[in-house]
Steps between C-alpha positions, in 0.01 A plus 500: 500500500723276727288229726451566847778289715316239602396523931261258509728239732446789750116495474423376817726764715337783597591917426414728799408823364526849693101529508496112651395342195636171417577355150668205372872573403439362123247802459608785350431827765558872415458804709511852333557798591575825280770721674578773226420560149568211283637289827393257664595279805411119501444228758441148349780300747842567622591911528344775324606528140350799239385576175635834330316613157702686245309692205481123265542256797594372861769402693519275806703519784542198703269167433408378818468127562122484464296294221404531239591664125629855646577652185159428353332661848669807468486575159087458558557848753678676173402337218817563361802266524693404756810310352784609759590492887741607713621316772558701786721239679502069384330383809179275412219706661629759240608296188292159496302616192732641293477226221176679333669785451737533157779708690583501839733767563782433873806581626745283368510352870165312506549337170586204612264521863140649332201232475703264689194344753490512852394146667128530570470546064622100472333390208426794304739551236609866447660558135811675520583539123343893429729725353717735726650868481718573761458853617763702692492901675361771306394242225131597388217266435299638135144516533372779303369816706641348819889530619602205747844572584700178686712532848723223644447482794508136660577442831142311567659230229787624330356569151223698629377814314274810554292627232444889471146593297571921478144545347288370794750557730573142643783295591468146444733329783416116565641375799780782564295778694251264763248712708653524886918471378628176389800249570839595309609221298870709386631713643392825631722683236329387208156568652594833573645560098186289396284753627672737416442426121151585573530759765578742188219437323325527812327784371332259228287298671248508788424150554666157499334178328666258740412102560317514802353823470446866381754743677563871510767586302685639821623139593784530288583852670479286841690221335799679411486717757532186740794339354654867502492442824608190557813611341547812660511212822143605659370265714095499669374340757492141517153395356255296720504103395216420198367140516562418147224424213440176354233462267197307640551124492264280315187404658623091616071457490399648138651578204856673445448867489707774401550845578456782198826667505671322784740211456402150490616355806710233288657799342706597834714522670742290279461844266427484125685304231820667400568721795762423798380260737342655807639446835515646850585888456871603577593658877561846321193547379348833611185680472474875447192683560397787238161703490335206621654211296717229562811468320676148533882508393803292546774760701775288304318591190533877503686594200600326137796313489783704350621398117 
């Protein structure tokens, strides 16, 4: 078994759990809860990330960015094995413990991008040198009586995926489906085929294993129903102005503390290592208003370029 990656220049900032407890970031934290059969959905730092048994082991999706040996925690909930993940998407709150698992299995876009550290990780190395199968639509992941079938579908990062699990009825989604709508990083087109892709196997699912949260399996319904449309030139009425969320500074009178599951304020807004700088939003952005989410999207961005 691989060591744990080694936190302890972060022992003296602070982790703010969702209960209010406080532990230091070198400490390794899990929170578990069972949501089907055989699956189960984990908190130990970044976004939510899950453990799926098959019949002679487990499978993890996503790795968080918590301490800690995760492999070894979540093969104590089976006791069975749990040798592979799947990376839903390369960012770092989903990929930073990827090295103690012997496959990692990624679109072929986040090679290059996954375990790469975001600023407030300085001084922790994260090895990058586990082995990699790159995965692709309708590919399927083998773990004995359990089908996980792969979708591209990456407009969140441009190698992100969706996972379909047929026996318990779940779609694992990352970052792509976000509970109240989301901003459109392409362009509305792809969404719109994107969900598509899983709008026929709508009938296959009932829930969505996303980052942030558990969702209804209808969001993808009101996903691609939205950037229907958009293209069909449907416009709503303009939204009222959001202040927008920062994560909670650190206390300038105690120790540094972080946020569970929110970014580390040296993590933004300069965005994540890898991606396009982030700047002021272009004049043509516009915001369309479906069954009570928001939909961000560029009006220059509406269909794919033409080959």
């Amino acid at each position: 078994m691989k060591e744990a990656i080694d936190f302890s220049c972060k022992h003296d900032i602070l982790i703010r759990h969702k209960d209010g407890t406080l532990t230091p970031m070198d400490e390794p934290y899990y929170e578990v809860t069972q949501i089907a059969p055989g699956t189960w959905q984990i908190m130990s730092s970044g976004d939510y990330h899950y453990l799926v048994e098959g019949d002679d082991e487990g499978i993890a999706i996503d790795t968080g960015y918590g301490a800690g040996n995760l492999r070894e925690f979540l093969e104590s909930i089976i006791h069975k094995p749990v040798r592979r993940c799947i990376n839903t998407h390369y960012h770092f709150d989903h990929s930073a413990n990827n090295c103690y698992f012997d496959l990692v299995y990624m679109a072929e876009e986040d090679v290059d991008k996954a375990t790469v550290a975001y600023p407030s990780f300085d001084g922790i190395t994260f090895p990058r040198d586990y082995s990699v199968e790159i995965v692709g639509d309708s590919d399927i992941i083998p773990l004995n009586g359990r089908e996980l079938e792969i979708f591209k579908v990456g407009d969140h990062t441009p190698g992100g995926i969706a996972i379909l699990d047929r026996k318990e009825r779940l779609l694992f989604a990352g970052d792509e489906i976000m509970p109240g709508g989301k901003m459109i990083s392409g362009t509305v087109e792809k969404l719109y085929q994107d969900m598509g892709k899983l709008e026929a196997h709508r009938g296959e699912f009932d829930r969505i294993c996303s980052g942030p949260s558990m969702l209804d399996g209808e969001e993808v319904d009101i996903f691609f129903e939205a950037a229907e449309k958009i293209l069909a030139g449907e416009k709503s009425p303009a939204p009222k102005e959001e202040r927008p969320h920062f994560p909670r500074k650190p206390q300038s009178d105690g120790p540094k503390i972080y946020d569970c599951q929110h970014p580390h304020p040296e993590d933004v807004p300069g965005g994540r290592p890898g991606d396009k700088p982030k700047g002021p939003r272009p004049g043509h952005m516009e915001t369309f208003l479906y069954r009570g989410r928001r939909f961000m999207y560029d009006s220059e961005k509406l269909y794919e370029a033409k080959e």
